[in-house]
C-alpha positions in Angstrom: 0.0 0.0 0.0 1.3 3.5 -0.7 0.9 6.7 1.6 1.6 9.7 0.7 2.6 12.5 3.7 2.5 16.2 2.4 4.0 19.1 3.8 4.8 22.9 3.6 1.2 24.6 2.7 0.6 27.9 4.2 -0.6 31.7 4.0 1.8 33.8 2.3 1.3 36.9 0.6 1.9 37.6 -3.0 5.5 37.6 -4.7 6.2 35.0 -1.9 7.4 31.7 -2.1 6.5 28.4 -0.8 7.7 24.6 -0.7 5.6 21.5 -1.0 7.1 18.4 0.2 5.6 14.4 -0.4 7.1 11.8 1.2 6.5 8.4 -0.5 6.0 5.3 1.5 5.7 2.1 -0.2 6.7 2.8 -4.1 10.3 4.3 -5.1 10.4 7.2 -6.4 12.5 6.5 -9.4 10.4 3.9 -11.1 7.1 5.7 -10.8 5.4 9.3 -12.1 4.4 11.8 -9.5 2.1 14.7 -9.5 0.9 17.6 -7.7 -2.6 18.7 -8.4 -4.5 21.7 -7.1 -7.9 21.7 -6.3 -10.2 25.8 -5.1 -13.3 25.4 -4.1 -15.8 24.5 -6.7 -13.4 23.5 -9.0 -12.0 20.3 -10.4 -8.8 18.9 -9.2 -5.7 20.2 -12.0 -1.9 18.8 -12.4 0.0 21.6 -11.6 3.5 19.8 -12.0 4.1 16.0 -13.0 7.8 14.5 -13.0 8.9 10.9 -14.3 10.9 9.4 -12.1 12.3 7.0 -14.1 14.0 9.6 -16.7 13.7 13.2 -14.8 11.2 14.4 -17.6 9.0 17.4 -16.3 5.4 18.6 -16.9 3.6 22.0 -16.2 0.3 23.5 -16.4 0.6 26.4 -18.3 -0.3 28.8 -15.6 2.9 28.1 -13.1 5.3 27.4 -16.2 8.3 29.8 -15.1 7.1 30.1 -11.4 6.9 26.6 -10.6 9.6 23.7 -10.5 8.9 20.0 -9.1 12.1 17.8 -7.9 12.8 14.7 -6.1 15.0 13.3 -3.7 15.9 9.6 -4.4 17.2 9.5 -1.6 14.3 10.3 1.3 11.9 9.0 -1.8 10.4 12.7 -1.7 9.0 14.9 -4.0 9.0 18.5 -3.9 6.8 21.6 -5.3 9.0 25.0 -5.2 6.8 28.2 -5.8 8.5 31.3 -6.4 6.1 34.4 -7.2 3.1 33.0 -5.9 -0.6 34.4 -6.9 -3.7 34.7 -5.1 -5.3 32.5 -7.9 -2.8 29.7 -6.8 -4.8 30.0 -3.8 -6.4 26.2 -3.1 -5.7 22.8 -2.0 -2.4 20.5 -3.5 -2.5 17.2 -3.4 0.2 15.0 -4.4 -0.4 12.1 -6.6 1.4 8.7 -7.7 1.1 6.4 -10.3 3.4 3.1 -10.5 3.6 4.2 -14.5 6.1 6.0 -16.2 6.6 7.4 -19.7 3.0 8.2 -19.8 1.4 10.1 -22.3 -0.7 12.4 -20.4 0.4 13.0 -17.1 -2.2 15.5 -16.2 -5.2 13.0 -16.6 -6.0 11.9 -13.1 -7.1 8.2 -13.8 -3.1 7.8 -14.8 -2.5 7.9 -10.5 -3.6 5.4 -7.7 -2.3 7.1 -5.2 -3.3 10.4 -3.3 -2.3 12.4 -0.5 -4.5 13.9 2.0 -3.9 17.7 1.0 -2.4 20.7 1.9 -3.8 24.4 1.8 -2.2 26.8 0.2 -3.2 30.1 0.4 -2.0 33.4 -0.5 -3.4 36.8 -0.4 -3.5 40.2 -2.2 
């Protein structure tokens, strides 16, 4: 079974920066894709940021492309979300997400991961 623990949320203001960490228990890192979605209220659940493990390769939404950067550490099997220049509309909840795939084809679809954290708020204001 796989449990995810996330970390790091909080209130910040906006221009700040904030870092997302997911510690993977029971699936390695390196031989599986990992994702962070965000989900605002009333809204469906996005990919923000996707990595393959396996190879290093990187996806982002379109609205954090240059703000946003997703890593791992093989090493404590963790994932991490950094976010630099934060907005209020990147104000919600982020889960992180894992799937024992790799080299997927659409890494933002959310059947592609079987595994879900419990969520973290993020919040920033104006």
């Amino acid at each position: 079974q796989v449990q995810l623990v996330e970390s790091g949320g909080g209130l910040v203001q906006a221009g700040a920066s904030l870092r997302l960490s997911c510690a993977a228990f029971g699936r390695t890192l390196k031989t599986s894709t990992m994702g962070w979605f965000h989900q605002a209220p009333g809204e469906e659940r996005e990919l923000v940021a996707a990595i393959d493990g396996s190879d290093g390769s990187t996806y982002f939404a379109n609205s954090v492309k240059g703000r946003f950067t997703i890593t791992t550490d093989k090493a404590k099997n963790t994932v991490y979300l950094q976010m630099n220049n934060l907005k209020p509309e990147d104000t919600a909840v982020y889960y992180c997400a894992s799937s024992w795939r790799i080299r997927v084809t659409d890494p933002s679809a959310r059947y592609v991961y079987d595994s879900w954290g419990q969520g973290t708020q993020v919040t920033v204001s104006s």
